[in-house]
C-alpha positions in Angstrom: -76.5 119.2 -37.4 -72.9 119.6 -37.1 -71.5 122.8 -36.1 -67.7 123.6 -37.6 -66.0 126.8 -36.3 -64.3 128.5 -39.5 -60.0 127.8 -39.3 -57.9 130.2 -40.8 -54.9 129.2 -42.6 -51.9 130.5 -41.8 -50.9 131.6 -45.2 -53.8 134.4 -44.9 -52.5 135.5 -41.7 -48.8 135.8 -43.4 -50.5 137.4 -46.3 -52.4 139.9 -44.0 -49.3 140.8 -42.1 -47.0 141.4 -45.3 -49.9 143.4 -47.0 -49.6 146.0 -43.9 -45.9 146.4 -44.0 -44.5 144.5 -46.7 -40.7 145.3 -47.0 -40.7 148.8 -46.4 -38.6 150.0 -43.6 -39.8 153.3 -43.5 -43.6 151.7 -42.5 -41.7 148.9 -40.6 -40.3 151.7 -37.9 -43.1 153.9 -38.2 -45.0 151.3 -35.9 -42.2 150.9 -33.8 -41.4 154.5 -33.1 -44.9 155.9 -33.2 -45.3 153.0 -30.3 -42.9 154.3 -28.2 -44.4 158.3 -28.8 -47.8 156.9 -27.7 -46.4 155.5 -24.2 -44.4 159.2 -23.7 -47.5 160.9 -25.0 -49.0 158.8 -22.0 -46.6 159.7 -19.4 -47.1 163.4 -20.4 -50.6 163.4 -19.7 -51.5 161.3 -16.8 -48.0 162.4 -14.6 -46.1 165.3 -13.2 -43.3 166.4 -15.5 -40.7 166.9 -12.9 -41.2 163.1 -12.1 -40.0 162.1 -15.5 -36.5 160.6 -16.0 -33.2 162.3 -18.4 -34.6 160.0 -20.8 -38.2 161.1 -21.2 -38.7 161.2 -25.1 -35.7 159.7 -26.2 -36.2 157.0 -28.9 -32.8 155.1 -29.9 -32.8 153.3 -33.2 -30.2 150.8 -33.8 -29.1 148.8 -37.0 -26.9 146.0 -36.9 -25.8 145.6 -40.2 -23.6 142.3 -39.6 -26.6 140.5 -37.5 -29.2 142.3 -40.1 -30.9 143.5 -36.8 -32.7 146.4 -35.9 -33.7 147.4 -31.9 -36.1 150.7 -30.9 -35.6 151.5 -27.4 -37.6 154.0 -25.5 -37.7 155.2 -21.7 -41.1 155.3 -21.6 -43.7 153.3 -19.5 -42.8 149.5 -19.8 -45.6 147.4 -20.5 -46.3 143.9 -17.9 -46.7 140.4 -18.7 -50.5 141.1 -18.2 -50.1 144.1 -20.5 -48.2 142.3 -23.1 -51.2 139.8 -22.9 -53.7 142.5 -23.7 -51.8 143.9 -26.3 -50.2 141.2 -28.3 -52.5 137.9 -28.1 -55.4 139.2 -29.7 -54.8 140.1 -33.4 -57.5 142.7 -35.4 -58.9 143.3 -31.8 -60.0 146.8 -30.6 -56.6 148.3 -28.5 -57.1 147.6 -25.2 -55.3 151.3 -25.3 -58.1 152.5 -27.0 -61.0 150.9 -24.9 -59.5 152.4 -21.7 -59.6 155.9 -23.0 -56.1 156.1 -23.9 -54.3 157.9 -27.0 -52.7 155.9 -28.9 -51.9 155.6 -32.7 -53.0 152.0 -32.7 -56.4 151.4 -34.2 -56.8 147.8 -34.0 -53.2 146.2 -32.7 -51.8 145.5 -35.0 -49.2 147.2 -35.6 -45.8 145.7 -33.7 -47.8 141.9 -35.2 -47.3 143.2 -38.6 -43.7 144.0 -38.3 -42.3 140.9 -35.6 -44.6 138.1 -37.6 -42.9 139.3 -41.2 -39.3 139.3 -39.9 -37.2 136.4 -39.5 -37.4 136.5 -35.3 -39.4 139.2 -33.4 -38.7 139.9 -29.4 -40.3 142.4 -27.0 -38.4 143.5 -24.0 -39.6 145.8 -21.2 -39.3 147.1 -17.3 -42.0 148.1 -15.4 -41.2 148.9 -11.7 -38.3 147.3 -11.7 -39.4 143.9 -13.0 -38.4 142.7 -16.1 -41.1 140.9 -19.2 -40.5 139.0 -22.5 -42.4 138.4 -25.4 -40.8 136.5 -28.6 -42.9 136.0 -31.9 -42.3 133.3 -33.8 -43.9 130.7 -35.8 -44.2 127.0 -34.9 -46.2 124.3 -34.6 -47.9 124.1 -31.3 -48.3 120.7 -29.9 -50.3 118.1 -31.7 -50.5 120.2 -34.5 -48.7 120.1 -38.0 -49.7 123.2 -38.9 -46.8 125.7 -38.8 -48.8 129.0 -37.0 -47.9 132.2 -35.4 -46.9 132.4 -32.0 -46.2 134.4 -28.7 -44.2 133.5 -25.7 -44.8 135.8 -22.8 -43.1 135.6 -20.0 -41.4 137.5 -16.8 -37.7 138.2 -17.9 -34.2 138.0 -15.7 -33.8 139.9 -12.3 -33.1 143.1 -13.4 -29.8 144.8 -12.6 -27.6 147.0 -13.5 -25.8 144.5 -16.4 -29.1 144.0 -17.6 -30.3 147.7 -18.0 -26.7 148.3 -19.6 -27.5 145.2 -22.2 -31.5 146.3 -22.6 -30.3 150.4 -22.8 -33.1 151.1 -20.5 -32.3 153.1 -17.7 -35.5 153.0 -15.7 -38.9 151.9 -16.8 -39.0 151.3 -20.8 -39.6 148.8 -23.9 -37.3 147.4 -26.5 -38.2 146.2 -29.9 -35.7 144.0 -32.1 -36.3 141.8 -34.9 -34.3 140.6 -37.4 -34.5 141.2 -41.0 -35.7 138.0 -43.4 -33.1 137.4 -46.1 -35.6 138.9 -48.9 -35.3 142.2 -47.1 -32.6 144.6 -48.2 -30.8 145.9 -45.2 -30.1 149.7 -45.5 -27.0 151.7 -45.5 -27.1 154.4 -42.3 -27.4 157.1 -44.6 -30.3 156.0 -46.5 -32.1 154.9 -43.3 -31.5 158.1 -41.9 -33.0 159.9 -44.7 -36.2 157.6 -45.2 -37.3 157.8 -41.7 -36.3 161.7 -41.2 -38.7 162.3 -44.3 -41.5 159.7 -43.9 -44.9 161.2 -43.6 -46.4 159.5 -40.6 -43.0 160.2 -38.7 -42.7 163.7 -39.7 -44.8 165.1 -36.6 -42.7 163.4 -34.3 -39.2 163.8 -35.9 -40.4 167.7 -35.4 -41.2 167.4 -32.1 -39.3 169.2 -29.7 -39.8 166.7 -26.8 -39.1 164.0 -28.6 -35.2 162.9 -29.2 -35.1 160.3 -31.8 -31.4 158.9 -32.9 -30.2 156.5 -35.0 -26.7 154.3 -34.5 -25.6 151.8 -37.3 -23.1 149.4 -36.8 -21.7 148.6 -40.5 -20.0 145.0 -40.8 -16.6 145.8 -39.4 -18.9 146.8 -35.8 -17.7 150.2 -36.9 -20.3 152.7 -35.6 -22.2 156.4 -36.4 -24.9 157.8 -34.4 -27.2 160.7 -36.2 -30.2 162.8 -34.7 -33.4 161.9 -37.0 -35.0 165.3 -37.6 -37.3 166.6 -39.6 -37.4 170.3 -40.8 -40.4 172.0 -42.8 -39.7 173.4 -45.8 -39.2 177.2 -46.3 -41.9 178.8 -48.0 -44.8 181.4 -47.8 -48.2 180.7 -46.3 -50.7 181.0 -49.5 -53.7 180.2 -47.5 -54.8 179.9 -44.1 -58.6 179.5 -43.4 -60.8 177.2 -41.0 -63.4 174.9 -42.7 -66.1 172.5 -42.0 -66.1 169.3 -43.6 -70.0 167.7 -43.6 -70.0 164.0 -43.4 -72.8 161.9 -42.6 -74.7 164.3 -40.1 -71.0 164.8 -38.7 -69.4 168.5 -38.5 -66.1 168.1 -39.1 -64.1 171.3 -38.0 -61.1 171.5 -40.5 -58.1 173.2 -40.2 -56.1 174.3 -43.0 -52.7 175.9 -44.2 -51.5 175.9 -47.6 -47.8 177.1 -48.4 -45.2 177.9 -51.3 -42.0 176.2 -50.9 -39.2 178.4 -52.4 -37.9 175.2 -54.4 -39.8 172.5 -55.9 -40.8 169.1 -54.0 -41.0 166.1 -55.2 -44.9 165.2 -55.2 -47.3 161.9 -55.3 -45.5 160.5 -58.7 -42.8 159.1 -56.5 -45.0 157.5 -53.5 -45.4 158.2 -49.7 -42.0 157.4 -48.9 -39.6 159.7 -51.4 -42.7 162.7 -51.0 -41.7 165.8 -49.6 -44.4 167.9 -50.8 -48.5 167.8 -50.1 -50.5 168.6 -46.9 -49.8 166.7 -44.4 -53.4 165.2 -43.0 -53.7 165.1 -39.7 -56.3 163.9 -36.8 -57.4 165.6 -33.6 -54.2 163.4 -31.9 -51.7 164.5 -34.3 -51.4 160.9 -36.0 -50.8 161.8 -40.0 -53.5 159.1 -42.1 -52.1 160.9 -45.2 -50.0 162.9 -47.4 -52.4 164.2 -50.8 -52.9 167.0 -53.1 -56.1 165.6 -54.2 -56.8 166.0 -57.8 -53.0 167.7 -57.8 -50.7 164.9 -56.8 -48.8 164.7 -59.9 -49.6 167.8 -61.4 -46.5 170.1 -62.3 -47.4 173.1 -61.3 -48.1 172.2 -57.9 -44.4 170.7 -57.2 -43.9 173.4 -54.8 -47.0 173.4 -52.3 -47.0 171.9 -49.3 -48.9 171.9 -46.1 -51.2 171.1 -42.9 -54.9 169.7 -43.5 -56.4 168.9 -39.8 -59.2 167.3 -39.3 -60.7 167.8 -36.0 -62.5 164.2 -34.8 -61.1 162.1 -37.6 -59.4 159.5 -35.7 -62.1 158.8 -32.9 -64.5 158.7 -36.2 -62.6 156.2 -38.3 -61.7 154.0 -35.4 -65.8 154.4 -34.7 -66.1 153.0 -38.4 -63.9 150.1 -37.4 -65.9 148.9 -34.7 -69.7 149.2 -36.8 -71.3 146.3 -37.7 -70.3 145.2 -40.2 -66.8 146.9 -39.8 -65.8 149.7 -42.5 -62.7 151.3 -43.0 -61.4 154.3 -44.2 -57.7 153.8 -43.7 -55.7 151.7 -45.9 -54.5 148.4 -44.6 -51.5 148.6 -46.6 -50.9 152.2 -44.5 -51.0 153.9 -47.3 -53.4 156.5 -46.6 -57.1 157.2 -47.0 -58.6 154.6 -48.8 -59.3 156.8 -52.7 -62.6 155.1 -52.9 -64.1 155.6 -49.9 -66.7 158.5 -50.1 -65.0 159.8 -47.1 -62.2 160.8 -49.1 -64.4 162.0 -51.9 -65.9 164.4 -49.6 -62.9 165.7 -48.5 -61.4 165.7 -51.9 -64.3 167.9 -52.8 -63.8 170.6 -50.2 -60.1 170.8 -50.8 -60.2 171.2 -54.5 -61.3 174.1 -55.6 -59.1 175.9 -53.1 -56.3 174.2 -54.9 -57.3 174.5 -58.1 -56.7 178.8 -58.1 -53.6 178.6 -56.7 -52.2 175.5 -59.0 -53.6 177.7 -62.1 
C-alpha cells in the first residue's frame, strides 16, 4: 500500500481567497475594520473603562492613492508573535478567538487571509506591552520547491520608540493593516470610498456606534490630503411594526426580534446589490455582526422601495458557527460574504416567517 497525503494547488487557494473578497473594497475593509471592532469589543468587556487609552475606538483608514496603498489602524489590543501564529498560520481553522470563548466576527479566520493573499503585498503590524510584531504575506516558493505558494513571515519587529509609534500611528498597544492594491484593482477616489464604506451593510452597526470613531484620510497623487468621519445615519421613517417572534429550526427556538419601518423617501433595494442597498432589514446575530441585508420575497419589488429595518436573531451566530464545525461541515453563510446562503433551508425558514408580515404592508 502506498499512502499519498492529498496536495492542494495553489491556484485553488488563490481561487478561494478571491471568491471571498474579490475586488470589492467595501468587503475588503469590512474585514479589516470589523477586526479592529472585535479587539475594542474585547477590551470593553474583560477591562476597566477608566483604564482605556484617548484612543479607545478609534479606527483610522488611510488611502494612498500615489502608492495604491491602503492602512487600518486601531488602538486596540495588539496581537503577539505567538498570537499572530494562532491567528494567521492556520487557514479554514476554527478562531482560536472563538475556541477561547471570545467575541469575535471571525468564523473561521479567514478573514485578514482573504484580503492580504489577494493584494499585491500584505503586512500586519502591532504593539503589545511595549514590544513590537510583524507579519508579511506573500507568495513564494519556499525552499526546494518550485511551486509558487502562500506565505507568512512572523516575526518580533524594531525596538519600539517614540519614532516608531509616530510611523506605525499607534500610540500605545494596537494593530496596523496595509496592503497594497494589485494593478487589476481600481483604486477609489476619497469620496466614493467614503460613501461605500459609510453605507455598507456589515459596517453599518459599527459606523453607528457611538464608541466607535472611524475616519478616513486620502492622500490623492499630489500627497495632497482630506480626512472625513465615516458615519452612518438611519433613515428617517415611521415604525410600521414592532413585534417579538420565534423562529423554529431544527428543535432550536430561535427568539427573533423584529422592527419594520417607512422611510419618508424611497431606498434603493436588492436590484442594485449589497453594496449600493440602502433599504431592507438589516439581519443581525445575538453579537451584533450583520450576515444580511433581505426583503425576502420583496427585494426588488417596487412597492417596498421605502421599508427598511432590524431582523435579530437571537443565537444565530453561535448556531452557524456550530454548523461550521459538524461533521461533515455545513454552512449557512455565503463564502463570497454575500449573505445567507438562498438555498439553505435555514433561510427558507426564515423567509417563511418574515413574509407574510411583509406581504400586508407591501400590498
Amino acid at each position: 500500500m502506498t499512502r499519498h497525503v492529498l496536495k492542494m494547488d495553489p491556484r485553488y487557494l488563490r481561487l478561494q481567497f478571491e471568491k471571498a473578497v474579490g475586488k470589492s473594497i467595501p468587503k475588503i475593509l469590512t474585514e479589516l475594520i470589523t477586526n479592529s471592532d472585535d479587539s475594542y469589543k474585547r477590551m470593553a468587556k474583560e477591562s476597566d473603562p477608566q483604564m482605556f487609552n484617548e484612543g479607545f475606538g478609534k479606527i483610522d483608514i488611510v488611502a494612498n492613492r500615489r502608492k495604491r496603498t491602503i492602512r487600518v489602524v486601531d488602538q486596540a489590543q495588539g496581537i503577539s508573535k505567538k498570537e499572530m501564529e494562532d491567528k494567521f498560520v492556520w487557514y479554514g481553522k476554527e478562531s482560536e478567538d472563538r475556541v477561547r470563548g471570545m467575541q469575535t466576527r471571525s468564523l473561521f479566520g479567514k478573514g485578514l487571509r482573504d484580503v492580504l493573499f489577494t493584494q499585491k503585498v500584505g503586512i500586519v503590524k502591532s504593539i503589545k506591552d511595549g514590544v513590537s510584531y510583524i507579519a508579511k504575506f506573500h507568495w513564494s516558493k519556499p525552499k526546494g520547491s518550485e511551486i509558487v505558494q502562500p506565505i507568512i513571515d512572523i516575526k518580533r519587529g524594531p525596538k519600539v520608540n517614540k519614532d516608531l509609534r509616530t510611523n506605525w500611528g499607534i500610540s500605545e498597544d494596537g494593530t496596523l493593516v496595509e496592503f497594497k492594491f494589485r494593478e487589476d484593482v481600481q483604486f477609489p477616489r476619497h469620496e466614493t470610498l467614503l460613501a461605500k464604506i459609510s453605507n455598507f451593510y456589515m459596517l453599518r452597526m459599527i459606523n453607528s456606534n457611538s464608541e466607535r470613531k472611524v475616519t478616513l484620510t486620502s492622500f490623492d497623487r499630489s500627497k495632497k490630503e482630506k480626512t472625513d468621519l465615516i458615519q452612518y445615519v438611519f433613515p428617517t421613517g415611521e415604525t410600521i411594526t414592532k413585534k417579538p417572534l420565534v423562529m423554529d429550526y431544527e428543535d432550536v427556538k430561535f427568539p427573533v426580534e423584529l422592527e419594520i419601518l417607512r422611510s419618508t423617501v424611497s431606498l434603493t433595494q436588492g436590484a442594485l446589490g449589497y453594496e449600493e442597498r440602502e433599504g431592507g432589514l438589516l439581519v443581525l446575530d445575538e453579537e451584533n455582526n450583520v450576515p444580511d441585508l433581505t426583503l425576502f420575497s420583496f427585494d426588488t419589488d417596487p412597492s417596498a422601495s421605502r421599508l427598511y429595518g432590524v431582523l435579530r436573531i437571537i443565537g444565530a451566530g453561535s448556531f452557524i458557527r456550530d454548523k461550521l464545525n459538524a461533521s461533515p461541515p455545513e454552512a449557512i453563510l455565503s463564502e463570497e460574504r454575500e449573505g445567507l446562503v438562498r438555498s439553505h433551508q435555514f433561510y427558507r425558514t426564515l423567509a417563511k416567517l418574515i413574509n407574510p408580515i411583509l406581504k400586508p404592508i407591501v400590498k
